[in-house]
C-alpha positions in Angstrom: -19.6 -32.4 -14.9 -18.3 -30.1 -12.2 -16.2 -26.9 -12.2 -13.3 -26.8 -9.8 -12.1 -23.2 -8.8 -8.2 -22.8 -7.6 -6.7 -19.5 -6.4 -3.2 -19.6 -8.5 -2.8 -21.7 -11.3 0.0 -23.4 -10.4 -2.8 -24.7 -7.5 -5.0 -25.4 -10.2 -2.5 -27.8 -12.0 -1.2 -29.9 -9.5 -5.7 -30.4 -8.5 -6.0 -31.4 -12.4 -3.3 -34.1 -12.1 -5.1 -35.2 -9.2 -8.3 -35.3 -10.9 -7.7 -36.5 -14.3 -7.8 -33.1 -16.1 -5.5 -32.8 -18.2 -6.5 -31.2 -21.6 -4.8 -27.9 -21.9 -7.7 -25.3 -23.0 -7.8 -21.5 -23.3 -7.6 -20.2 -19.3 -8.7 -23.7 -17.9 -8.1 -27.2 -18.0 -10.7 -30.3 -18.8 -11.2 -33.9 -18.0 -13.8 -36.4 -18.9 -16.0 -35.5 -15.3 -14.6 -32.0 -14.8 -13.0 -28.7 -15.7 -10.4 -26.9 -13.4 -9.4 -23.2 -13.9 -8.1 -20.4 -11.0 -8.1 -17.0 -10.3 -5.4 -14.8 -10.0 -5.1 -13.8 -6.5 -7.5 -11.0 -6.1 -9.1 -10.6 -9.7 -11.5 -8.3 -8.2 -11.3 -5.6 -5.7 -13.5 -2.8 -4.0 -13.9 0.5 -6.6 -12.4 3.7 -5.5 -14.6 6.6 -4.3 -14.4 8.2 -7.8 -16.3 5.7 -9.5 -19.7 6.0 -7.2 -19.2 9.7 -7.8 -17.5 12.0 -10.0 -17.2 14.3 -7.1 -14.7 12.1 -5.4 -12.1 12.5 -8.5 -10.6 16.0 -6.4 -10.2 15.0 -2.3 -11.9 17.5 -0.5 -12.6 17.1 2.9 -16.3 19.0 2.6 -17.1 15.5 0.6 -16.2 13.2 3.3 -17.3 10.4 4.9 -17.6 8.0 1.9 -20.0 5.6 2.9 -20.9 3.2 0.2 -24.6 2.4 0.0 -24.5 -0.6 -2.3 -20.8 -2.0 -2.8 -19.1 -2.3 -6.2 -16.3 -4.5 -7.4 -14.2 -4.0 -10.3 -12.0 -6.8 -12.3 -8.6 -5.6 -12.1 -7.6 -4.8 -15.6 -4.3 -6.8 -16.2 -7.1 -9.9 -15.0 -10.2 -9.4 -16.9 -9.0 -12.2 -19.4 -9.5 -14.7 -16.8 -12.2 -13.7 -15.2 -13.9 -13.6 -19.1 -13.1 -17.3 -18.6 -14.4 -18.2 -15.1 -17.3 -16.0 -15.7 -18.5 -18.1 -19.1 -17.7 -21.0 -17.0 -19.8 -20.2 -14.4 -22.8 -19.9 -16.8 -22.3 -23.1 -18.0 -25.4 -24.9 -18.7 -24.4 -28.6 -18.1 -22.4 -28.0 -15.3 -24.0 -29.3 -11.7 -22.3 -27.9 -8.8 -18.6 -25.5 -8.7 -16.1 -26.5 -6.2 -14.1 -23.3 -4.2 -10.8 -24.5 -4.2 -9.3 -21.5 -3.2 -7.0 -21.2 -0.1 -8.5 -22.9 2.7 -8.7 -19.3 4.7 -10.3 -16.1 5.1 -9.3 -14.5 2.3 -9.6 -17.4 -0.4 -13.1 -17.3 0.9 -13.3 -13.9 -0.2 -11.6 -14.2 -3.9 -14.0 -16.9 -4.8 -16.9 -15.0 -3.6 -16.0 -11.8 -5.6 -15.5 -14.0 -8.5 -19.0 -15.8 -8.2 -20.8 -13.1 -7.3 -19.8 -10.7 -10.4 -19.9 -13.8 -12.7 -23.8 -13.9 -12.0 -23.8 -17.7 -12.0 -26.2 -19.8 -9.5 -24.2 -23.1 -9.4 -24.6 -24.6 -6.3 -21.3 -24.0 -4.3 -19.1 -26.7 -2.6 -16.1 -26.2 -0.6 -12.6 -27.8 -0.9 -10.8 -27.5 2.8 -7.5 -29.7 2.8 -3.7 -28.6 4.5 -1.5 -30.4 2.2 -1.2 -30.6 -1.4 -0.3 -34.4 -1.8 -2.2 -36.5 -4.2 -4.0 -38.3 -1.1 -5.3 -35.5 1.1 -6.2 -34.2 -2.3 -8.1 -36.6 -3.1 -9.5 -37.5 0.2 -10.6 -34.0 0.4 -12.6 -34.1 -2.5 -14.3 -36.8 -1.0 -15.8 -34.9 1.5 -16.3 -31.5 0.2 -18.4 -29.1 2.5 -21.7 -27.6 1.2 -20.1 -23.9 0.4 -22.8 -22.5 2.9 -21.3 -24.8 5.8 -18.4 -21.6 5.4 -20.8 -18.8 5.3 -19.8 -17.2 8.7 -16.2 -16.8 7.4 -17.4 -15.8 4.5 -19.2 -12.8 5.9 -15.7 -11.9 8.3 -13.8 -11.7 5.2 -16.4 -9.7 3.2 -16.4 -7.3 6.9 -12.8 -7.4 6.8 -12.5 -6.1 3.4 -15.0 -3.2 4.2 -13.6 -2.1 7.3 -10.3 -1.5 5.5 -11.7 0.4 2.6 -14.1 2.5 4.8 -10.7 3.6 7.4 -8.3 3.6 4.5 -10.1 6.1 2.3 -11.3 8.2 4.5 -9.2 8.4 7.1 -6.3 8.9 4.5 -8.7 11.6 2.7 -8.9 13.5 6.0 -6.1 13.7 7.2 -4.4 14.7 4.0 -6.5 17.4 3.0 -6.6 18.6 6.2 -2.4 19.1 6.5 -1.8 19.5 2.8 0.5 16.7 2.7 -0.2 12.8 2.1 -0.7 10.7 4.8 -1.7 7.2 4.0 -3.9 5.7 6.8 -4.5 2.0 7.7 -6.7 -0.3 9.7 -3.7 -2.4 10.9 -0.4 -0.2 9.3 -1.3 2.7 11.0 -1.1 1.1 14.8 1.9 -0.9 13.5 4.2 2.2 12.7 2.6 4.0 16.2 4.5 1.1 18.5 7.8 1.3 15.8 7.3 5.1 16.4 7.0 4.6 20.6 10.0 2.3 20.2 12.5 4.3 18.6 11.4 7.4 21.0 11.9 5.6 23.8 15.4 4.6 22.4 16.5 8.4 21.5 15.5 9.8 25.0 17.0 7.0 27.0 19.7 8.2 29.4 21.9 5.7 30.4 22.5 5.5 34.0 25.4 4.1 35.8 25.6 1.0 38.4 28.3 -0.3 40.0 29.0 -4.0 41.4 31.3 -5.9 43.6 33.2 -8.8 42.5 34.6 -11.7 44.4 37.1 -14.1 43.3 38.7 -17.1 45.0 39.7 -20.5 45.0 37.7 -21.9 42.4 34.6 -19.5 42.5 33.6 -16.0 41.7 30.3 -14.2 43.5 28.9 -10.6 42.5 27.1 -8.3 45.4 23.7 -6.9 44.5 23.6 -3.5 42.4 25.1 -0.1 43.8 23.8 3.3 43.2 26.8 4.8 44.4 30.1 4.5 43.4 31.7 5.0 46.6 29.5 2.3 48.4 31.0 -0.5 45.9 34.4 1.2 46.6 34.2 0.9 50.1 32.7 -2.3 49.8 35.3 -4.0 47.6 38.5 -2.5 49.9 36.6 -3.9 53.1 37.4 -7.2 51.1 40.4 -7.0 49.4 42.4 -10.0 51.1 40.1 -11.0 53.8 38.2 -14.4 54.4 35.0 -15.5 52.6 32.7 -17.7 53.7 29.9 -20.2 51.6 26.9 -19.9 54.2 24.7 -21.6 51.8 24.3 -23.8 48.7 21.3 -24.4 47.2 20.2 -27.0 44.2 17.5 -27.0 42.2 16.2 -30.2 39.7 14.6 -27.8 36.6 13.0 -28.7 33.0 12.3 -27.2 29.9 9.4 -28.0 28.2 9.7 -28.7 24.3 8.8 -26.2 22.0 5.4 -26.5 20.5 5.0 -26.7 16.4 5.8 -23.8 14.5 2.2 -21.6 13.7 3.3 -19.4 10.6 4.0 -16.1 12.9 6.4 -18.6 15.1 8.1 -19.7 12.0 8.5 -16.2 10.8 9.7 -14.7 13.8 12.5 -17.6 14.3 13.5 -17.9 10.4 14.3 -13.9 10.8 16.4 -14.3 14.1 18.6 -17.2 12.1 18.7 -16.5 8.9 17.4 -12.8 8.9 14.6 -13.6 6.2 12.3 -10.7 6.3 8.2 -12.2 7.1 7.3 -12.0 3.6 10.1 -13.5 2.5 9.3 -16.1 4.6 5.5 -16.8 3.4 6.6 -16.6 0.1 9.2 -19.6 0.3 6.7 -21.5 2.4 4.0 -21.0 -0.6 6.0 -22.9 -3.2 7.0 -25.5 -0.6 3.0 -26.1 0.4 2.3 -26.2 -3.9 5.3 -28.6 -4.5 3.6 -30.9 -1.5 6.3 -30.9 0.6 5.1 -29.0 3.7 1.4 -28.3 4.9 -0.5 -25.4 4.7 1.7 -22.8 5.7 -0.8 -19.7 6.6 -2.0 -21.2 10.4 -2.2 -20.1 13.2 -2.5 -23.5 15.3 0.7 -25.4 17.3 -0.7 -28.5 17.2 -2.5 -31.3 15.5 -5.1 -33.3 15.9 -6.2 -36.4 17.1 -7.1 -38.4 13.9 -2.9 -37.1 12.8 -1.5 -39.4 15.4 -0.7 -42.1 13.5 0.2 -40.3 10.2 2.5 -38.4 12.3 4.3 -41.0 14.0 4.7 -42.7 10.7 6.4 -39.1 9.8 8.6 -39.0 12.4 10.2 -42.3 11.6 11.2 -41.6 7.8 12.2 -38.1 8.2 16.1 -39.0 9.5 16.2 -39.9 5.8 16.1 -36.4 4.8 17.8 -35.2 8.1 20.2 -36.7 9.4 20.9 -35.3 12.8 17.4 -36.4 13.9 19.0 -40.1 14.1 19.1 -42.2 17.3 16.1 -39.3 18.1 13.0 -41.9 18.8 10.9 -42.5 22.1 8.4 -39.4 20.6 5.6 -38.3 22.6 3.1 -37.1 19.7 0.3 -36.8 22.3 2.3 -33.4 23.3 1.2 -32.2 19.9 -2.4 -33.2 20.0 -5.1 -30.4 21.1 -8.3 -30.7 18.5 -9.6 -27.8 20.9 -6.9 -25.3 19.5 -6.7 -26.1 15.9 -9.6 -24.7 14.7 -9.2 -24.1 10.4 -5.7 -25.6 9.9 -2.9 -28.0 12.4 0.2 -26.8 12.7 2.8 -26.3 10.3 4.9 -30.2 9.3 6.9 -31.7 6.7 5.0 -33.9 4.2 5.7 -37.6 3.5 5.8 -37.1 0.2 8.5 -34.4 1.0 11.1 -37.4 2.2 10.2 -39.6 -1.5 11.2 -36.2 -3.3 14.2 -35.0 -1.4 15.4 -31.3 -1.7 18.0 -31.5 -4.1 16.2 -29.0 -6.1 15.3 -26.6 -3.0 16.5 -23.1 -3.2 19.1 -22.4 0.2 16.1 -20.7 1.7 13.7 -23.6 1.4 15.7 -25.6 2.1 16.5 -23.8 5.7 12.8 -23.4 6.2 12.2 -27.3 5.5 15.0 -28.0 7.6 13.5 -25.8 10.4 9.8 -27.2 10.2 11.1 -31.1 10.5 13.6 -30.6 13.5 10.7 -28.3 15.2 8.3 -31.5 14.9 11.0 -33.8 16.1 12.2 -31.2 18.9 7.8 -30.9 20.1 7.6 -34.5 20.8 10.7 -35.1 22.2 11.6 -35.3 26.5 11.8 -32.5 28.3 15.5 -30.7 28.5 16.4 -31.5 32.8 19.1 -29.4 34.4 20.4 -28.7 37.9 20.6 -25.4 39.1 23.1 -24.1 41.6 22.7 -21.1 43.5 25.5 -20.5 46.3 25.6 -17.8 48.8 29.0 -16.5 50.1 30.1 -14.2 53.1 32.8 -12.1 53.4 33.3 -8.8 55.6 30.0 -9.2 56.3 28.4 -8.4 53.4 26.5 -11.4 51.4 27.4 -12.6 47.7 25.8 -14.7 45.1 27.1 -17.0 42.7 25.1 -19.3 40.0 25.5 -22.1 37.8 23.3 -24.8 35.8 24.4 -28.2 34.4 22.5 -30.3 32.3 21.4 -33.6 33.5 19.1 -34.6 30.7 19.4 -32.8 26.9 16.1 -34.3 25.4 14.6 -32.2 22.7 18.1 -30.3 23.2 20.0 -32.5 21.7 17.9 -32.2 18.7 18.2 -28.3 18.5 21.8 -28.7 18.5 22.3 -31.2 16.0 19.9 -28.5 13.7 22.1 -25.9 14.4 25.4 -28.2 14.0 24.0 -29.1 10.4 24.1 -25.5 9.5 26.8 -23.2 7.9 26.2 -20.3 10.0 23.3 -19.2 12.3 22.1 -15.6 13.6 20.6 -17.5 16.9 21.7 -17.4 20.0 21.4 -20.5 22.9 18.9 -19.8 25.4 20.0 -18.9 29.0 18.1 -22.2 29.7 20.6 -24.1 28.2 23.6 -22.7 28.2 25.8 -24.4 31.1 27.0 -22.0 33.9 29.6 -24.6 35.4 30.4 -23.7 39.5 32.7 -25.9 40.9 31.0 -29.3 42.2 32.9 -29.7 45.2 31.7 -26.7 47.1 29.9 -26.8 50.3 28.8 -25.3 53.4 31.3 -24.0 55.5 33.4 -24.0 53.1 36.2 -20.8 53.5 38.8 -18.7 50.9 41.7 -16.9 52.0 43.4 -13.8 50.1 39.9 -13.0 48.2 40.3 -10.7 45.6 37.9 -7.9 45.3 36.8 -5.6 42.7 34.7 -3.1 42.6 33.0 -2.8 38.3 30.8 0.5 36.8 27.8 -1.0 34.3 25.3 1.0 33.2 21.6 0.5 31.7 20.5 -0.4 28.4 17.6 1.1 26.2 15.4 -0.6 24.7 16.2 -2.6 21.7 15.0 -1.1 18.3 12.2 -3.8 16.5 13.1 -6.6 14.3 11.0 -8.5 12.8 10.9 -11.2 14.7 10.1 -9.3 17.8 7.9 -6.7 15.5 5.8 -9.7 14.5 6.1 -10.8 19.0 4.5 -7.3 19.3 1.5 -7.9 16.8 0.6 -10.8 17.6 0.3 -9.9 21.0 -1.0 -6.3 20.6 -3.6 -5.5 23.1 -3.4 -9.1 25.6 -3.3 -6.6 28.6 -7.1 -4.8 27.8 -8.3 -8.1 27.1 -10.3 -10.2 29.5 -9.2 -13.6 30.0 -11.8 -15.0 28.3 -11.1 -13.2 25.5 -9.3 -15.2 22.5 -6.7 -12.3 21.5 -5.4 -12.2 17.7 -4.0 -9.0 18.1 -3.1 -6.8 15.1 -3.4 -8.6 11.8 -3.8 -12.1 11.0 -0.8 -14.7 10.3 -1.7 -14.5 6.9 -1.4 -10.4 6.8 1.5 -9.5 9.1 3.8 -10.1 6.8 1.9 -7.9 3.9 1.6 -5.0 6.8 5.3 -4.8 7.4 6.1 -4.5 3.7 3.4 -1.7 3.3 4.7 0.4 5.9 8.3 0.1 3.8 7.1 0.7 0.2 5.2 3.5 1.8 8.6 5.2 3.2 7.1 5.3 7.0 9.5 2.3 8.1 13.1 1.0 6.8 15.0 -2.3 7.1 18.4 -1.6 8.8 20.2 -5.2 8.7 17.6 -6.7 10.9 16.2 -4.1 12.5 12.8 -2.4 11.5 13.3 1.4 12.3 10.8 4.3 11.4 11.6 7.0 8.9 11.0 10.9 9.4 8.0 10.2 7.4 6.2 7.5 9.8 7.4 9.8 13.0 5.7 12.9 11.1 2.2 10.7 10.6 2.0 9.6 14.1 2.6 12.6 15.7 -0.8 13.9 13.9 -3.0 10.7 14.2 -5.5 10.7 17.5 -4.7 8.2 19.9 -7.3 5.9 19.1 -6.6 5.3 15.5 -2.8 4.0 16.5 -4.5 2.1 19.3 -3.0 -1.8 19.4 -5.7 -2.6 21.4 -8.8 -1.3 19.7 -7.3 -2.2 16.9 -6.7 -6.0 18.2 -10.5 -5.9 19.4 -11.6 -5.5 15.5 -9.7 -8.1 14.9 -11.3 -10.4 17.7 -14.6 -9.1 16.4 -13.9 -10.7 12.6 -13.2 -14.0 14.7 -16.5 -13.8 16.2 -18.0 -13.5 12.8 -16.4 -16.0 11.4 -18.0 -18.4 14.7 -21.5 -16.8 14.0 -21.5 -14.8 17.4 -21.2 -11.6 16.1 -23.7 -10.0 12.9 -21.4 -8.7 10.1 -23.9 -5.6 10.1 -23.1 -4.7 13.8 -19.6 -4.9 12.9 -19.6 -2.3 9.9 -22.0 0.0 11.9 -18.9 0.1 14.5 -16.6 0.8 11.9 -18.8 3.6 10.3 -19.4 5.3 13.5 -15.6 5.4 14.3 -15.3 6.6 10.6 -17.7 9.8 11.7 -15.3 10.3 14.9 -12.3 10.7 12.5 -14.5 13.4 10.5 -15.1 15.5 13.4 -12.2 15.1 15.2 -10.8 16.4 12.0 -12.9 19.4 11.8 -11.4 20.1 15.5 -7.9 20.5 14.5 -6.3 23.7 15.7 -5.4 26.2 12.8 -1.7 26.3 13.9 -2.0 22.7 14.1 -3.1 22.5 10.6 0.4 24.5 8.8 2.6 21.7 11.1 3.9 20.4 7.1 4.1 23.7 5.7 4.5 26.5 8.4 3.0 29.6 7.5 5.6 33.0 6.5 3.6 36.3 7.1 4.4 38.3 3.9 2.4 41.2 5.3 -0.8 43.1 6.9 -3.9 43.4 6.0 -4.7 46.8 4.5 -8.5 46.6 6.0 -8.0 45.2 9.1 -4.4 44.9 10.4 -4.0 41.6 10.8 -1.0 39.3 9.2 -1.2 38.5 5.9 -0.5 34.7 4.7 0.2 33.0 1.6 -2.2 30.0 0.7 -2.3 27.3 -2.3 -4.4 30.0 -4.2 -3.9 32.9 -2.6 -2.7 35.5 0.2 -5.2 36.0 2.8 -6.1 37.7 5.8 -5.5 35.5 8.9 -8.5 37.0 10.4 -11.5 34.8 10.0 -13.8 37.7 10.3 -11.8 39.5 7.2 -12.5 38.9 3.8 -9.2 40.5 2.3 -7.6 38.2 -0.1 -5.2 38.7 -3.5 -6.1 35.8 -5.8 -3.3 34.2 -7.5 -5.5 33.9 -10.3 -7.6 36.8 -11.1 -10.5 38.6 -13.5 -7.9 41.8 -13.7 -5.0 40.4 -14.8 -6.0 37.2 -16.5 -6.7 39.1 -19.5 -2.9 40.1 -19.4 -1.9 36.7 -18.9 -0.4 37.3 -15.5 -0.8 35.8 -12.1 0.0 37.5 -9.0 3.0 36.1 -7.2 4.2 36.6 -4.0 7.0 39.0 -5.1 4.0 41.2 -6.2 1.7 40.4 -3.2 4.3 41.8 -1.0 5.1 44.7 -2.5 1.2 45.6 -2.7 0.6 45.1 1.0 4.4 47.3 1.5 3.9 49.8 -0.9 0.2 49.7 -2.6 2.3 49.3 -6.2 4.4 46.3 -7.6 6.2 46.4 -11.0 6.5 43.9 -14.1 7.3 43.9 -17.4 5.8 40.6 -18.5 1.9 42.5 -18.8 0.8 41.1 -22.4 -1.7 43.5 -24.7 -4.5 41.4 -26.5 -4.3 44.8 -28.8 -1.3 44.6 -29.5 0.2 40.5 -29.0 3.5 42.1 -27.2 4.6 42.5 -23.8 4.5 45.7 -21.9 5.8 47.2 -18.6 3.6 48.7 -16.3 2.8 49.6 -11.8 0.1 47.1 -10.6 -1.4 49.5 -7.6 -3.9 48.2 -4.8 -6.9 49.9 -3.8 -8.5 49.0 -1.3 -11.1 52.7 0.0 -14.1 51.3 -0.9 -13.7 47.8 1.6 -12.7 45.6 -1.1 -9.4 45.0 -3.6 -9.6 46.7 -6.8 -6.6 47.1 -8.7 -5.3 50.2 -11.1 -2.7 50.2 -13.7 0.0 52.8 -13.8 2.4 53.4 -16.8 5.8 54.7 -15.4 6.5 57.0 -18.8 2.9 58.4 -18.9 2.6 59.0 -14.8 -1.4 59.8 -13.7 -2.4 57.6 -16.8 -4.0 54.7 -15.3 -6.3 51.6 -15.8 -8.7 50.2 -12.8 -10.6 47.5 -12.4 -12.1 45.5 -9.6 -12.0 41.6 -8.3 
C-alpha cells in the first residue's frame, strides 16, 4: 500500500482513475494497492515576523533586520482540514513508500516538502515527473518513479527561493515604510518589474518629438524616397531640383532570403503571443492552459523549453498526422521536419508546450472561446515549427535623378512554407489583434525594371515625419523585458533566466496591479502615481534587472548542484543588512518626501522651527530637546490632548484657549488659558482662568 500525493484535487482525481482508486473517503480517495489525496496549492507558508516575536506585532525600524534562526511554517487556516488528512496519512503504519505527485516544478517541489516536513512522517519519498496528463504517460510515469532524493537539488532552490523572498519582502517593505511613514510594499522580483514600467513611461513623458523631412519620387511605375533630412529647406531644394526632370535606375539588386520557422511555444512565448492576438492578460493565460493540461488535452503548460526530445519523434509525427482532424487548415500541410524540434540538450525538466492525442479523440466542443484559441494556437505553432522555411526575393533598386541618389524596395514570396500555415490559423479566426510580420508582407516593385532604365516628368515631393517615443509596455513585450532582463551583464556563458520564472511572471504582473503600483489600459501596462512614488525612493540596486536576474541564475545553479543553498541565503542576508543601513542614511528632508513638513512655529529655547510629528511638535534641532506632546501627564487628567491649534498659539503667544477642560471634581466641562513656560529649560505648563485673572494652576511634563 502506497500514498500518492497530488497538488489540486482535481490532479488527484484524474491519478485515481488511472490507478484504480476510486472509493470516495473523507479528504482522499482509496483503491485496493493505494490511497490518493492532494494538497491545496500552498497549504503551508512561511510565519510572519510576529509570530517569532511579539516585538514584531508594531514595525519599527530599531527592530530590523528579521533574520529567522530556525524557519517556521504555518498551515493556512481555510486548509488545515486537509492537511489534518495528509498529515494522519503520512503516519500511516502500513503504508511503504508516498509518491510526490505534485507539479513536476520548482514550486510543487516545495508544497510537498512543506506538507511532509510538518506532517512528521518518515515514508520513504518517490517522485512522480510526467508532462501530460493522459492515461498512458500517467501510467508510464508511475512506472518509473524517481527516488524523491534523485530531486533534492531542486528541492533546496525552491526552499532558497522561498527564503530569499520572505527575508527582502519583510524587511525591505519594513524599512522603507517606517522610514517615509507611508506603505511601500517591496519585492524580490515586483520591485525591479515596476522600476523598468517606471523608466518606460518616463522616457515616454519627456520625449520630444523631433521633425524629419524626406523626398519622394514618383514615376512610371515606381516610387523611390531620399535618405532622411534635418532641414526642411534641404528636402525643399531637393524635391524642386526634381520636379519634372529625368530619373535614372543605376542599379537593381536581388536578394534569395528565408525565414526560419518559429520554434514551439515555451509558456512565456505563448503568453506573450496570446496577449498580442487576443489581448489575454499572462495570468489569464496560465490559468486556461491549467484546465487544458488536467483535462489531457495539452502538456504541461509551465516550461520553459522550445523543443522536444529525441525519444518524442515518433509520438510526434504520429501527432502531426491526426491533428487536421481537429484543425482543419493544417490540411494538405505534410513533408514535416520534426528533427527542427529535437534538442535533448535544451529541455531540461519539461519539452515544449503540444497538443495531446488524446486532445483530437475528445474534440473541443466543450472548450470555453479562450481555450479553445489557445489550443488552436499550440497545434498550428507545432505544425508551423516543422514546416519549410518561408523563401522570398528581395528587391532593392537604386534610382538617379538631379544627381542625387534614391531607394526603392520590394519583397515577393517565392516559397510560403510554414507561412501558409500561419495564415490559414489566422484565416480560421473571427478577428485577430496581430499584425503580419515585415518578413512577409509582400512589397510588390514592378518586375520589369532594369538597369538603365529612365522616367520622364518625375514627380517630386518633399514630406515632414517626425520621431516616435517609445511605446508604453504590454504584456507581451513586459513579459519580452523579463525574460530577458539583465542578458547584457551576463557573460556568454552564462544561462540567463532573467526576472522571474515562466511559472511566476504572470503572478508578478498581477501583484504589481492588486497592489495599485501598475494598471491595465486596454493592452497596455502603465504605472500609477503610486509605483512612480516607490521607485523614485528605492536605491538603485534593489530595482536592478540584472542583479536581480543573477539571483535568479543562482536558484538555477542550485537546482544543478553547483551552487550550496547556504551560500545563497548568506548573499541574500548580507544585501538585506545593505538595505538597513542604507536606510539609516536617508537624508531628513528626504525622509518628509510623503508628508512634507509645515513649520507651525519656533522653538522658545533655541530658535529653531518648530514641526509637527505623529506624536508631537518638536524642535527641528537635533541638539534641542523641546517638544509638546500630543499626549501629556498635565492635561491627561483633564481629558484633553494638545492639538496643533493649541501648539501654535503656545509657541505665538505662550497661552491657548479651550473650553472642553473636564474637572474629575466636578464631572463637567470648564473653560480655561493653557500658558507655556518654558524659564527653567524645559515645558511646564500653567492654567489660567479668564474670570479669576492671576489664579493659576502649573504643572510640569
Amino acid at each position: 500500500m502506497y500514498l500518492v500525493i497530488g497538488e489540486k484535487p482535481s490532479v488527484s482525481q484524474t491519478l485515481a482513475k488511472v490507478l484504480g482508486a476510486g472509493k470516495r473517503q473523507d479528504g482522499y480517495l482509496s483503491g485496493a494497492d493505494c490511497i490518493v489525496s492532494w494538497c491545496l496549492g500552498h497549504l503551508a507558508e512561511y510565519v510572519s515576523p510576529e509570530v517569532y516575536d511579539s516585538r514584531y506585532e508594531k514595525w519599527e525600524f530599531s527592530q530590523l533586520p528579521i533574520l529567522p534562526e530556525h524557519w517556521q511554517l504555518a498551515v493556512a487556516r481555510d486548509k488545515k482540514k486537509q492537511f489534518e488528512v495528509l498529515k494522519k496519512l503520512l503516519n500511516r503504519p502500513d503504508l511503504e513508500y508516498v509518491v510526490n505527485a505534485c507539479d513536476a516544478g520548482r514550486e510543487g517541489e516545495l508544497i510537498f516538502k512543506r506538507v511532509y516536513d510538518l506532517s512528521g512522517s518518515r515514508l520513504p519519498v518517490k517522485r512522480l515527473w510526467i508532462s501530460s496528463m493522459e492515461d498512458g504517460a500517467v501510467r508510464d510515469g508511475f512506472a518509473h518513479l524517481k527516488d524523491g532524493r534523485e530531486y533534492g537539488n531542486l528541492c533546496e532552490a525552491a526552499v532558497c527561493r522561498a527564503k530569499a523572498d520572505w527575508l527582502i519582502g519583510m524587511n525591505a517593505t519594513r524599512a522603507f515604510t517606517t522610514k517615509y511613514y507611508k506603505r511601500l510594499v517591496i519585492g524580490r522580483v515586483q520591485t525591479p518589474t515596476l522600476a523598468m514600467l517606471v523608466e518606460r513611461q518616463e522616457k515616454i513623458d519627456t520625449f520630444v518629438k523631433e521633425p524629419f523631412y524626406k523626398v519622394t519620387l514618383t514615376g512610371d511605375g515606381f516610387t523611390a524616397v531620399s535618405e532622411n533630412f534635418k532641414e526642411e529647406t534641404e528636402a525643399r531644394r531637393l524635391a524642386e531640383s526634381c520636379q519634372g526632370e529625368k530619373a535614372v535606375i543605376v542599379k537593381v539588386e536581388k536578394k534569395q532570403k528565408k525565414t526560419m520557422p518559429p520554434k514551439l511555444y515555451d509558456l512565456t512565448t505563448l503568453q506573450r503571443e496570446a496577449n498580442r492576438f487576443f489581448g489575454y492578460t499572462a495570468q489569464e493565460t496560465l490559468q486556461e492552459l491549467q484546465e487544458l493540461y488536467e483535462d489531457k488535452l495539452v502538456t504541461y503548460p509551465r516550461t520553459d523549453s522550445q523543443y522536444i526530445t529525441e525519444d518524442m519523434e515518433q509520438s510526434t509525427m504520429e501527432l502531426l498526422e491526426v491533428l487536421p482532424e481537429i484543425l482543419p487548415f493544417l490540411e494538405g500541410n505534410m513533408g514535416y521536419d520534426v528533427g527542427r524540434i529535437i534538442n535533448n540538450d535544451k529541455v531540461s525538466d519539461h519539452h515544449a508546450l503540444l497538443p495531446t492525442k488524446e486532445s483530437v479523440k475528445k474534440g473541443f466542443s466543450q472548450l470555453t472561446e479562450k481555450q479553445r484559441n489557445l489550443y488552436c494556437m499550440i497545434g498550428q505553432r507545432l505544425a508551423q515549427a516543422v514546416s519549410k522555411e518561408c523563401t522570398y526575393e528581395e528587391t532593392q533598386i537604386t534610382v538617379q535623378c538631379a544627381g542625387h541618389e534614391f531607394m526603392a524596395k520590394g519583397k515577393r514570396m517565392t516559397e510560403p512554407g510554414f507561412w501558409k500555415i500561419a495564415t490559414g490559423f489566422r484565416a480560421s479566426l473571427k478577428k485577430s489583434g496581430e499584425e503580419e510580420t515585415d518578413t512577409n508582407k509582400e512589397e510588390l516593385l514592378e518586375e520589369n525594371l532594369q538597369e538603365g532604365m529612365e522616367f520622364s516628368r518625375i514627380q517630386a515631393e518633399a514630406d515632414r515625419h517626425f520621431t516616435s517615443p517609445p511605446k508604453a509596455f504590454t504584456e507581451d513585450t513586459l513579459l519580452m523585458a523579463m525574460e530577458t532582463a539583465g542578458n547584457k551583464e551576463f557573460d556568454a556563458e552564462t544561462e540567463k533566466k532573467g526576472l522571474g520564472t515562466p511559472a511566476t511572471r504572470a503572478a508578478v504582473i498581477e501583484k504589481l496591479v492588486s497592489s495599485g503600483y501598475a494598471l491595465r489600459k486596454g493592452k497596455q501596462i502603465l504605472p500609477t502615481v503610486d509605483g512612480k512614488a516607490l521607485t523614485a525612493v528605492i536605491p538603485t540596486y534593489l530595482k536592478s534587472a540584472a542583479m536581480t536576474a543573477e539571483w535568479e541564475n543562482r536558484l538555477l545553479l542550485i537546482e544543478r548542484g553547483q551552487l550550496d543553498g547556504k551560500e545563497f541565503l548568506e548573499g541574500v542576508t548580507e544585501l538585506v543588512k545593505t538595505v538597513m543601513e542604507g536606510c539609516k542614511e536617508i537624508p531628513e528632508e528626504e525622509l518628509q518626501r510623503f508628508h512634507p513638513r509645515e513649520q507651525i512655529g519656533i522653538c522658545p529655547l533655541c530658535g529653531s522651527p518648530v514641526y509637527e510629528g505623529k506624536q508631537n511638535f518638536y524642535c527641528s534641532s537635533r541638539e534641542c530637546s523641546f517638544a509638546l506632546w500630543k499626549e501629556n501627564h498635565y492635561l491627561s487628567g483633564m481629558r484633553k490632548q494638545l492639538d496643533k491649534k493649541m501648539a501654535v498659539e503656545l509657541l505665538t503667544g505662550g497661552r491657548t484657549h479651550a473650553d472642553d477642560f473636564y474637572s474629575r471634581k466636578t464631572g463637567k466641562l470648564f473653560s480655561a488659558d493653557l500658558l507655556l513656560d518654558t524659564s527653567e529649560g524645559r515645558v511646564a505648563f500653567q492654567m489660567e482662568f479668564p474670570k479669576k485673572r492671576g489664579r493659576k494652576y502649573k504643572g510640569k511634563v
